[in-house]
N, C-alpha and C positions, 0 to 999 in steps of 0.2 A: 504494500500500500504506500502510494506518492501524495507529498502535501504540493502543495502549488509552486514551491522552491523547487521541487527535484526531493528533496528531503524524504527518509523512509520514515513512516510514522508507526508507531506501535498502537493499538489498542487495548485497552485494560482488560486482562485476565484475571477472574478468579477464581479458584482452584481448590475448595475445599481441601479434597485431599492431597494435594502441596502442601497447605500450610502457610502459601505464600502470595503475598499480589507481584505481577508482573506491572507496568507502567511506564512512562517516558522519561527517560535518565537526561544523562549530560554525553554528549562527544566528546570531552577530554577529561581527565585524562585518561590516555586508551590504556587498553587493561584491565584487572579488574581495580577497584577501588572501594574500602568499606566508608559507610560516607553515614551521617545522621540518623539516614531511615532506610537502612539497608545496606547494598551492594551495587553498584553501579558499574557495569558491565559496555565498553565502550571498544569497539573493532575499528577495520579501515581494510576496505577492498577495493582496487581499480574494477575489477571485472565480477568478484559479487553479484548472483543474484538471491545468494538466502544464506543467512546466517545461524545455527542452532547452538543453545547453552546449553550441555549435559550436564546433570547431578546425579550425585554419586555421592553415599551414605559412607561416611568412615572406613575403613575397612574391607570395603565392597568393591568387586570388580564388574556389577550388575550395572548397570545405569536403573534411576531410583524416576529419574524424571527428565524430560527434554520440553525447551520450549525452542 
């Protein structure tokens, strides 16, 4: 999904069984970032067309959850 910039825009997921809201972060700085109200999650692709965050429970080689 494109905003009127070119810009990817997220829409808000919620996710009962996550445990977690996804939402619209910050672009920098790229990486991850522990920030006030979470974690901020910030990439950069020339040629990107879809980006995934796997999670992964401690310990575990499973993937727990993808968005």
């Amino acid at each position: 999904m494109r905003d009127k910039a070119g810009g990817m825009r997220m829409r808000l997921i919620r996710n009962k069984d996550a445990g977690f809201t996804v939402k619209t972060g910050s672009p920098l700085p790229l990486g991850a970032e522990v920030c006030a109200d979470g974690i901020n999650f910030a990439v950069v692709s020339a040629g990107a067309t879809a980006v995934s965050i796997v999670f992964f429970l401690s310990g575990e080689h499973k993937a727990c959850y993808e968005i």
